[in-house]
VOTORPA-688313 format. One line per field, with one value per residue (C-alpha): residue in three letters; x, y, z. Coordinates in Angstrom, 2 decimals, decimal comma, padded with zeros to 5 digits. Last residue first. Layout:
<rs>
residu <- (ALA ...) $
X <- (X ...) $
Y <- (Y ...) $
Z <- (Z ...) $
</rs>
This chain:
<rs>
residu <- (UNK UNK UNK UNK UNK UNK UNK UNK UNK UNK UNK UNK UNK UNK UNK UNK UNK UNK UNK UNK UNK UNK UNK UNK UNK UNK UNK UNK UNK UNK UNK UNK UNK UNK UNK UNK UNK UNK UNK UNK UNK UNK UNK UNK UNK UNK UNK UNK UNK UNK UNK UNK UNK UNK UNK UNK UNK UNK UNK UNK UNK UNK UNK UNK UNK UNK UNK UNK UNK UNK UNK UNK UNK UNK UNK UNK UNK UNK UNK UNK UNK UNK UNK UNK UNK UNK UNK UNK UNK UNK UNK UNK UNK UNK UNK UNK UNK UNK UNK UNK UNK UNK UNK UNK UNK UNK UNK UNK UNK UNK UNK UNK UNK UNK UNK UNK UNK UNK UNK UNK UNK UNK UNK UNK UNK UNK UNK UNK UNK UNK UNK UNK UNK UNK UNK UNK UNK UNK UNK UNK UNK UNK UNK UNK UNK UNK UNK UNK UNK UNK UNK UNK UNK UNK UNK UNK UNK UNK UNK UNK UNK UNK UNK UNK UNK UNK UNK UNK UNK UNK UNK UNK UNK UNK UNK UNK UNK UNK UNK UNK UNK UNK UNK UNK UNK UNK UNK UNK UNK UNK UNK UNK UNK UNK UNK UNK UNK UNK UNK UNK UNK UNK UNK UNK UNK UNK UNK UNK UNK UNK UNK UNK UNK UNK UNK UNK UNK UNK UNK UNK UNK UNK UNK UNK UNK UNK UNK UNK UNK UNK UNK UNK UNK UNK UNK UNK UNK UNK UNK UNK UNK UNK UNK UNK UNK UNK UNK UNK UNK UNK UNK UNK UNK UNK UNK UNK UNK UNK UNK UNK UNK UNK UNK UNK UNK UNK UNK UNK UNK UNK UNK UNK UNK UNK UNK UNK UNK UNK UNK UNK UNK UNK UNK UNK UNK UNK UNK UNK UNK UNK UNK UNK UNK UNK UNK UNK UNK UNK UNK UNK UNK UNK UNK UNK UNK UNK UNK UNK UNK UNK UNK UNK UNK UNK UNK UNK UNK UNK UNK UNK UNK UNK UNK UNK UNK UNK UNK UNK UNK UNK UNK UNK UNK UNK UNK UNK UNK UNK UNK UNK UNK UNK UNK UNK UNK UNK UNK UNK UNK UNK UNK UNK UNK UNK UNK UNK UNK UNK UNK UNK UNK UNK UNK UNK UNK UNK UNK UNK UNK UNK UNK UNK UNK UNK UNK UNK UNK UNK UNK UNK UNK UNK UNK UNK UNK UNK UNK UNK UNK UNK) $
X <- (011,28 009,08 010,85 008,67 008,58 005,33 002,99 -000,35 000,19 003,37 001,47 -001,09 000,71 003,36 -000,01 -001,39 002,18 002,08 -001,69 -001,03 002,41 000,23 -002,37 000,14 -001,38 -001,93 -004,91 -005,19 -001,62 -003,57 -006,06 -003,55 -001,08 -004,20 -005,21 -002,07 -000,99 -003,74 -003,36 000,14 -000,77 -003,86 -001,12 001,58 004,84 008,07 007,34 010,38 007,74 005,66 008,70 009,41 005,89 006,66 009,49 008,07 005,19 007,62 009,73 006,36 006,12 009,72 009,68 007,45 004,21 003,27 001,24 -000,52 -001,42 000,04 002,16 002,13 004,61 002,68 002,79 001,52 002,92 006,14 006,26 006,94 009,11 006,19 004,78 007,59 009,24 010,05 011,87 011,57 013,44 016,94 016,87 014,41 011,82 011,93 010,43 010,02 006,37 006,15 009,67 011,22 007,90 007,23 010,45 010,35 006,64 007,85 010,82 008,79 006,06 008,65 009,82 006,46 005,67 008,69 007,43 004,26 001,79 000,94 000,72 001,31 002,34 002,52 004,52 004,10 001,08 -000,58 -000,78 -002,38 -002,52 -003,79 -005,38 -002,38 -003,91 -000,10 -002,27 -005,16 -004,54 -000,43 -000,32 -003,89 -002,68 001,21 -000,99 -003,19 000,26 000,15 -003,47 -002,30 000,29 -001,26 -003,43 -000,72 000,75 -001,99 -002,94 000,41 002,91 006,04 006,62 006,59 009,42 010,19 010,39 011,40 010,05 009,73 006,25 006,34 003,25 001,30 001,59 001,30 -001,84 -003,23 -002,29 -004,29 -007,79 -007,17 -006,54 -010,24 -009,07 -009,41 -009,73 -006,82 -005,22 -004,11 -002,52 -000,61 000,16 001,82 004,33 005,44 005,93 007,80 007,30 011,18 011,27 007,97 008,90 012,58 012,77 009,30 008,50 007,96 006,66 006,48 004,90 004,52 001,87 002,80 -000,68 -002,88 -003,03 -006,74 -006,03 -002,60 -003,40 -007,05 -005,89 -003,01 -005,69 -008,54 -005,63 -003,99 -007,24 -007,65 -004,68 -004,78 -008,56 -006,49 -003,81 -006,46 -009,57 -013,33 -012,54 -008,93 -005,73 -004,38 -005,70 -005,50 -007,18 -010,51 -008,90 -008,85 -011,43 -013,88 -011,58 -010,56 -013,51 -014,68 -010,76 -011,42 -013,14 -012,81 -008,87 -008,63 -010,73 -008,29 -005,37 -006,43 -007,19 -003,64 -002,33 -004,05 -002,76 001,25 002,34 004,70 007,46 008,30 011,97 012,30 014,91 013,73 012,51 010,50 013,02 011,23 013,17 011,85 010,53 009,05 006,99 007,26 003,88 001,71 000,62 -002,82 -002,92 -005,11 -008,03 -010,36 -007,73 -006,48 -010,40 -011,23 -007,78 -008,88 -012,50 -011,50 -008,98 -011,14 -013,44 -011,27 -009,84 -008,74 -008,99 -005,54 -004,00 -006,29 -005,37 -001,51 -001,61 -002,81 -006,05 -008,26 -006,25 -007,99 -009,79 -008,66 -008,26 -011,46 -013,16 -011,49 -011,93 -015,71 -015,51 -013,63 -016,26 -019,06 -017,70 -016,47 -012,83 -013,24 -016,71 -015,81 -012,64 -014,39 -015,70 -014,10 -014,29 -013,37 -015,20 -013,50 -014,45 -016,32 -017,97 -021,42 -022,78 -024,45 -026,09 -027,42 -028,77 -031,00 -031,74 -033,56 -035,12 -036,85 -035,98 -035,63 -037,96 -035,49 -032,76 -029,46 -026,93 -023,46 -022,21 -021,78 -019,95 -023,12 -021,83 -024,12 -026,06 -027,67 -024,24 -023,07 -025,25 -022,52 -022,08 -025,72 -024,95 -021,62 -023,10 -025,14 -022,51 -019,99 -022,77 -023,43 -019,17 -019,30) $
Y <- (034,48 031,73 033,25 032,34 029,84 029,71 033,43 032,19 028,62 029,88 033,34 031,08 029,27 032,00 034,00 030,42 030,94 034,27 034,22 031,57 033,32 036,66 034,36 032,59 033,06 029,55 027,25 028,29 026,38 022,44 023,42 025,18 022,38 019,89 022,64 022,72 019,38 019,32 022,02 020,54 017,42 018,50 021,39 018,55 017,86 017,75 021,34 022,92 025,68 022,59 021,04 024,79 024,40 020,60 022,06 025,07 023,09 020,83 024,06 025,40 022,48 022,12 025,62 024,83 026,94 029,57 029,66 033,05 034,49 033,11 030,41 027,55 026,08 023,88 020,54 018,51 020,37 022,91 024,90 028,31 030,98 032,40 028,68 028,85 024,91 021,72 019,50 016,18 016,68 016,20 013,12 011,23 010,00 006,15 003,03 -000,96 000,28 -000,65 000,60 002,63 004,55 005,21 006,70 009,14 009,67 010,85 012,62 014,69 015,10 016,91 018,84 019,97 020,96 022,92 024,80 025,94 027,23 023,57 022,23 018,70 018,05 014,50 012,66 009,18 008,79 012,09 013,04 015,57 017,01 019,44 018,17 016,31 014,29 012,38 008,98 009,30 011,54 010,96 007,12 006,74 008,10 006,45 002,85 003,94 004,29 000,53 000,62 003,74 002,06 -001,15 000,84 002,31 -000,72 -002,56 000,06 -000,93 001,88 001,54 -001,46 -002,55 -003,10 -005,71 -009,54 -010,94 -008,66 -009,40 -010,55 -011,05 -008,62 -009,90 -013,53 -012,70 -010,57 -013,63 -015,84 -013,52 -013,73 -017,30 -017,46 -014,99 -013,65 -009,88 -006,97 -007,03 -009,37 -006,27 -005,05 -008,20 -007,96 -005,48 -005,89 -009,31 -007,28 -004,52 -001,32 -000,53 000,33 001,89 004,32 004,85 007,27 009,06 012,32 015,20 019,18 019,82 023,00 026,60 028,81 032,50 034,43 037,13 035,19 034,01 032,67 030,85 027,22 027,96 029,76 027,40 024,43 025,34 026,18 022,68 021,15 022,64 021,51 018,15 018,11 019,63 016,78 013,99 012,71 012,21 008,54 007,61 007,43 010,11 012,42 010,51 013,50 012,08 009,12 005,40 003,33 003,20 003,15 -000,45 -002,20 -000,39 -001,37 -005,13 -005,99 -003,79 -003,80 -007,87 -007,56 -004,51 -006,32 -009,46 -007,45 -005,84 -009,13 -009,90 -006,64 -007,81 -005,34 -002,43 -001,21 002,40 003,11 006,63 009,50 012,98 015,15 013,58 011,23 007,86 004,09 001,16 -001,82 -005,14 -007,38 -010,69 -012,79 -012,94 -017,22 -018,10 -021,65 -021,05 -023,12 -020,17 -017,89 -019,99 -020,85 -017,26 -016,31 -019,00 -017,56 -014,23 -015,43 -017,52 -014,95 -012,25 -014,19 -011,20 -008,91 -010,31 -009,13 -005,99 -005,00 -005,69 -003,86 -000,92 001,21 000,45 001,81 005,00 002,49 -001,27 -002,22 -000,92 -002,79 -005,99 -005,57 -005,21 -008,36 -010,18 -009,25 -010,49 -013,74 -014,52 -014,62 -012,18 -012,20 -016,43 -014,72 -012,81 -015,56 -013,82 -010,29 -008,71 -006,25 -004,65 -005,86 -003,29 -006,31 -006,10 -003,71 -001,20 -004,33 -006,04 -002,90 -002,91 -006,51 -005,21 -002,39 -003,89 -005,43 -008,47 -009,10 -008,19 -010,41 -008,77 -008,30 -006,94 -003,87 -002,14 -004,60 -007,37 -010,19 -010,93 -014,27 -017,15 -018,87 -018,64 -015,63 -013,65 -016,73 -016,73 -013,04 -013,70 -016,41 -013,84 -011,44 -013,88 -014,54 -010,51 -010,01 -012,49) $
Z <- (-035,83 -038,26 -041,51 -044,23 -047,24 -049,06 -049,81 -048,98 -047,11 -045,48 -044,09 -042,55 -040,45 -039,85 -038,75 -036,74 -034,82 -034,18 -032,38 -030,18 -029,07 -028,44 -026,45 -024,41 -021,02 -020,09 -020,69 -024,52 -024,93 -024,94 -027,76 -029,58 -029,91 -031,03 -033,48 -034,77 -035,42 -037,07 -039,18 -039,76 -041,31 -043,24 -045,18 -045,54 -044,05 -045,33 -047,25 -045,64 -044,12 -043,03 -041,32 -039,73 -038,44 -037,01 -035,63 -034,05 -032,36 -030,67 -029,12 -027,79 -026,08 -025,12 -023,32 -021,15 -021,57 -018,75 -016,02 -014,11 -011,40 -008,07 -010,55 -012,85 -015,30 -017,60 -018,82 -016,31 -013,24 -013,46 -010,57 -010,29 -008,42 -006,93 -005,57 -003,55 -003,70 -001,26 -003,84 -005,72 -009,28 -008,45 -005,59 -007,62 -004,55 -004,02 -004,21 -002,36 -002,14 001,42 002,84 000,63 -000,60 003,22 003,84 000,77 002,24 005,59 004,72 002,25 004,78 007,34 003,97 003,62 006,92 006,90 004,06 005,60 003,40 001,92 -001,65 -002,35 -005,49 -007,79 -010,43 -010,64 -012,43 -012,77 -008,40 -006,54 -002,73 -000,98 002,01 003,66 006,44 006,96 007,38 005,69 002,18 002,42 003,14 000,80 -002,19 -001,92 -001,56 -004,88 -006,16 -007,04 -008,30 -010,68 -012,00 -012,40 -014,77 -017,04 -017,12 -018,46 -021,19 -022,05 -023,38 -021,04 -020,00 -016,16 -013,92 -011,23 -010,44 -014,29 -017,27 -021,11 -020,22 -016,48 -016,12 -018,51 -017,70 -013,71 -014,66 -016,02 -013,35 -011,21 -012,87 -012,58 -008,82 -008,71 -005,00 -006,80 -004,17 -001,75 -004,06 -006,45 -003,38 -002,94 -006,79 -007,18 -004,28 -005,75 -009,17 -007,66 -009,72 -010,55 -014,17 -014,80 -011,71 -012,43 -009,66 -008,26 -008,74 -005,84 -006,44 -003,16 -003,11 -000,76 -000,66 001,13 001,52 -000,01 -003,80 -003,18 000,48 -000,43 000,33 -001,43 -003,92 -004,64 -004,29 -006,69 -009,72 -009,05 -009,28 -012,81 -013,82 -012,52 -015,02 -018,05 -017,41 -017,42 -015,54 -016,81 -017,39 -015,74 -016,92 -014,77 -012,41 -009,00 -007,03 -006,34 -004,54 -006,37 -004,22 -007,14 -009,78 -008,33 -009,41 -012,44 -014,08 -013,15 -015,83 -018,87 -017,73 -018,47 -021,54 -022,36 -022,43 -024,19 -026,90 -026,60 -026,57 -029,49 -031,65 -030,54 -027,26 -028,11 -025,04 -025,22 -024,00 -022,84 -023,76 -022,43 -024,99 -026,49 -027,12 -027,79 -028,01 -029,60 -027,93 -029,55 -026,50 -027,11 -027,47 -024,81 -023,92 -023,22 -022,13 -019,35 -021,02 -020,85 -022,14 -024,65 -026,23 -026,26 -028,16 -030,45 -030,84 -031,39 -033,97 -035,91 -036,35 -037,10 -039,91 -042,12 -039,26 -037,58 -040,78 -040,93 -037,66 -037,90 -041,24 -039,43 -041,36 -038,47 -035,38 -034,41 -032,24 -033,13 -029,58 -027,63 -031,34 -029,84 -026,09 -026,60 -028,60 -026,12 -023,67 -025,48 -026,17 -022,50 -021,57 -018,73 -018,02 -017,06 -015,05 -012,72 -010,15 -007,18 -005,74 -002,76 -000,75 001,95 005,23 008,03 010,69 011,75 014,13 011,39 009,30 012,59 013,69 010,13 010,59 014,11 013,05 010,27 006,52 005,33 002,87 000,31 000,69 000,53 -001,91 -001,14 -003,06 -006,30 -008,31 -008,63 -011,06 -013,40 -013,32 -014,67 -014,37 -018,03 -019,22 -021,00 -023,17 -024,49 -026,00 -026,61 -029,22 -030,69 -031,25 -032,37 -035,62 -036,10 -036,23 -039,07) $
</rs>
């Protein structure tokens, strides 16, 4: 079955003889000289848009691609293996709705998380998530490539160990390897999901796409469940229209305030300077400039001017001069689920990996003792059962 769509994405990928060139403008070959190669420098700077996208979008191959991207870690859901059961029929419906712009998203179903703060999580039906990631498989490459180095999250090679890291580079930096004051704003923005403009959105999204239909899809995906502002939590979509939106933020503080230190995962971001009134000065500044263009705004409680001594908590840790430490939460998760084992709700596989996932993200602060006492009560369950974990 999957063999047959295969071979017909195969001759769909090739429906105008060509692919799509994303890494810049294409120029005959036998021109070449001094004279085309002054005409290149003196011509006009224009960023590169891009049209014609939606035939990759809805082709065969694509779909596919979107379908196993989908289904990762996934396969043993009855909502897989229902839409599974005529997977052939499906692709080629959703295929046929997209390219005849009759696509429809199904409601979204929300349930609400507290871990630890409370947060609704919206869930998208299996073939809206397909749809989902053909859109992001196409116009992800294009907009990663102007995303700054320091826009950790979401992205391939990125992530919380990656901010981290950065985080590290830049307080030694700022501070002179620990002989210097270093000073953070440690900022977050209000209600982010919740107030992302959709109007906004998409005039920076135009900056780069001018494919209309490429754009009504975003508009069907975007006003799913939502009117003129807010974006669920738990799309792949949303979580990369949050990173093109902020993309704006990026560029106001890189450019225009020439802030060197600076780092953002999603919509929580430092800037690390060793001048504290610079920092509030920049505060004002980017509070303003989130008002005005982004139609945002800093949270009032959490968005303060800070000494890196008395530390700063940044994606999942809270780091200073010479050391970081676990937030209390995490380590509060991990007792649970070992107090669950010690209750016997939970099973031997299920807390070993709970474990080693827990472990893997504490060995990056200086928690080895507290590492060590929580694989012995581990360990000390199995052997002898019920323990006291303090």
């Amino acid at each position: 079955m999957i063999n047959g769509l295969q071979n017909r994405a195969a001759l769909d990928s090739n429906y105008n003889g060509n692919r799509l060139d994303v890494n810049g403008n294409n120029f005959d070959n036998n021109r070449n000289g001094f004279a085309f190669g002054i005409a290149l420098l003196l011509r006009p700077i224009v960023m590169k848009t891009f049209n014609n996208l939606y035939p990759k979008l809805y082709s065969l191959s694509n779909l596919i691609l979107a379908w196993k991207k989908a289904r990762k870690h996934k396969t043993k859901k009855d909502y897989v293996i229902e839409f599974e059961r005529n997977l052939k029929e499906n692709i080629l419906n959703l295929r046929k709705e997209l390219e005849q712009q009759t696509y429809q998203p199904e409601l979204l179903k929300t349930f609400i998380l507290r871990d630890p703060k409370t947060r609704k999580i919206s869930k998208s039906a299996f073939r809206d998530r397909i749809v989902h990631h053909a859109l992001f498989h196409i116009i992800e490459p294009i907009f990663d490539k102007i995303f700054i180095y320091d826009s950790c999250a979401n992205r391939v090679g990125k992530g919380n160990l990656f901010a981290l890291k950065r985080f590290d580079r830049f307080k030694r930096k700022v501070s002179k390897n620990n002989t210097r004051n270093c000073f953070v704003l440690k900022a977050d923005i209000r209600h982010y999901f919740q107030e992302v403009n959709h109007k906004v959105l998409l005039s920076i999204l135009r900056k780069k796409i001018i494919d209309e239909k490429v754009i009504w899809l975003i508009k069907k995906i975007i006003t799913n469940h939502y009117d003129k502002k807010g974006m669920p939590l738990g799309n792949l979509t949303s979580q990369f229209f949050a990173n093109a939106y902020l993309n704006e933020l990026d560029y106001f503080i890189k450019h225009n305030l020439g802030a060197k230190y600076y780092i953002r995962y999603v919509d929580d971001f430092v800037l690390l300077h060793n001048s504290k009134e610079q920092l509030e000065t920049w505060k004002i500044e980017i509070d303003n400039f989130l008002e005005e263009e982004l139609k945002l705004g800093l949270h009032p409680d959490k968005s303060k001017v800070i000494p890196l001594s008395r530390g700063i908590d940044f994606v999942g840790f809270r780091n200073f001069y010479y050391y970081k430490f676990l937030r209390k939460r995490n380590i509060k998760k991990i007792l649970v689920k070992i107090e669950r084992y010690n209750n016997e709700e939970i099973s031997k596989e299920k807390i070993t990996e709970s474990f080693q996932g827990w472990n893997a993200y504490a060995k990056w602060a200086n928690a080895y003792k507290l590492r060590e006492r929580f694989f012995k009560c581990i360990n000390t369950i199995e052997k002898h059962g019920k323990d006291k974990l303090l």
